[in-house]
C-alpha positions in Angstrom: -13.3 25.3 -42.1 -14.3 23.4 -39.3 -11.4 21.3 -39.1 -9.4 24.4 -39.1 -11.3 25.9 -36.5 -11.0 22.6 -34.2 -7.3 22.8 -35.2 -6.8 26.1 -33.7 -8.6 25.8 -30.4 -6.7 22.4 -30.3 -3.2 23.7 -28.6 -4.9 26.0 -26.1 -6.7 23.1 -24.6 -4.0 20.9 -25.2 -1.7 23.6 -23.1 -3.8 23.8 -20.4 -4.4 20.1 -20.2 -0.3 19.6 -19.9 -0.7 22.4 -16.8 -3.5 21.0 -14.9 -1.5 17.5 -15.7 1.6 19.1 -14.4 0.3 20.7 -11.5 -1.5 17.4 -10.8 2.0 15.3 -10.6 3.6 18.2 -8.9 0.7 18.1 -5.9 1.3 14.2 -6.1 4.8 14.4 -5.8 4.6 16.6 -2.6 2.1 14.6 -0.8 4.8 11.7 -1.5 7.5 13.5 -0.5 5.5 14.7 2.7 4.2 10.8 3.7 7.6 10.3 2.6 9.1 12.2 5.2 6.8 11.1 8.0 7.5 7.7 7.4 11.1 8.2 7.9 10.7 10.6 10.6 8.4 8.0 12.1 10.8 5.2 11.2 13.8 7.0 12.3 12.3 7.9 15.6 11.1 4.3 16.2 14.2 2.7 15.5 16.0 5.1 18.2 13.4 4.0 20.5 14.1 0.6 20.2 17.7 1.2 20.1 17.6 3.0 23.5 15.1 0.4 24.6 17.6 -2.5 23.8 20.1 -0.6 25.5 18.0 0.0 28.9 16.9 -3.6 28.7 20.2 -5.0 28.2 21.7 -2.8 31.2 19.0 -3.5 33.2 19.4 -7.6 32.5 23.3 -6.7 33.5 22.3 -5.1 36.6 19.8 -8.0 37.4 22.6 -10.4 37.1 25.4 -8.8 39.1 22.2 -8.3 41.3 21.7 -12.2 41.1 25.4 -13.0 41.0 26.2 -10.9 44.4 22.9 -12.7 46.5 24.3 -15.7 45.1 27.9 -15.4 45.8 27.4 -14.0 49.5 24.9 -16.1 51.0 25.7 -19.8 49.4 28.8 -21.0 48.6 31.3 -20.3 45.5 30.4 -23.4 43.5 26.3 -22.5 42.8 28.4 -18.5 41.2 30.4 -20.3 39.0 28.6 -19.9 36.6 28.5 -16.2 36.6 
């Protein structure tokens, strides 16, 4: 009888243990998704950073050179801009 009994109440519990587990994953799955998405935001927006960094750096050593390459070429003579 009291096997029975402890039979019976068994699936209820059992039910709402699966829902709290569920519920559980499903808020754990979420707050991955969302760190998820920060971290790519966050990775996506550094990496466009350092793209447009590389970029400005890069023109900037350019402009630098010519810069060096033109007081070079006008004041001294043609051999020392040879290697520009």
């Amino acid at each position: 009888m009291h096997h029975a009994c402890n039979c019976r109440s068994f699936p209820s519990l059992s039910i709402s243990y699966l829902y709290t587990v569920d519920l559980a994953l499903l808020l754990g799955i979420l707050r991955l998704y969302r760190y998820a998405s920060v971290l790519v935001s966050v990775w996506l927006s550094a990496s466009f950073v350092f793209l447009v960094c590389s970029v400005g750096i890069m023109y900037h050593f350019s402009l630098l050179f010519t810069a060096c390459c033109m007081l070079v070429r006008y004041p001294w003579p043609e051999d020392l801009c040879s290697s520009c």
